[in-house]
N, C-alpha and C positions, 0 to 999 in steps of 0.2 A: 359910120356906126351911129346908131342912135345916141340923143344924148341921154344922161341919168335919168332926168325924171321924164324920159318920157319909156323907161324900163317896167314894166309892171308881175309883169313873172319871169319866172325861168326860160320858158320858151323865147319870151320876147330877146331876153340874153345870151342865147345861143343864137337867135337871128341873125341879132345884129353883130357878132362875131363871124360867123359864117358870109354874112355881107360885105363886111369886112376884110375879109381873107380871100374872097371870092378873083378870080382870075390871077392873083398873083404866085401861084404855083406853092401857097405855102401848105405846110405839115407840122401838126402837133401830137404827139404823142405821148402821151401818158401810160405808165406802168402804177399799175395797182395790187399790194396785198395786203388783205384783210386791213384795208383802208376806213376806217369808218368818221363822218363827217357829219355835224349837227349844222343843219339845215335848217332857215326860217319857212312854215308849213308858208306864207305867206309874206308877200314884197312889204316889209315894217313888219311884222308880226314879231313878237316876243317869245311865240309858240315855235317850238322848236322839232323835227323829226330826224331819226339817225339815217343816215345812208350808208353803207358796207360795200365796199367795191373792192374786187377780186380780176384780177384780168387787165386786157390791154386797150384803153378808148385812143383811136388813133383819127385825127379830123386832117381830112386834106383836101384841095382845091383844085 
């Protein structure tokens, strides 16, 4: 996995999680209701956006 600074969005953090996880047969699954999570609009930013998550995000390898 990437180290910290070299994370710069979101994307970059799912990567290197998914790179991470990658061949070894794992599975994460998350259950969500009406979950809602303040999120920085940007990697350091102080600016903040709501996320609301409803449903099942399930990552596997």
């Amino acid at each position: 996995m990437e180290n910290k600074k070299d994370i710069q969005s979101w994307p970059d953090l799912a990567i290197g999680l998914y790179d991470a996880l990658t061949g070894r047969k794992a599975e994460i699954t998350y259950d969500f209701d009406n979950f809602t999570i303040g999120v920085p609009k940007a990697v350091g930013s102080d600016e903040i956006t709501n996320w609301t998550m409803n449903g099942k995000l399930k990552i596997s390898t």
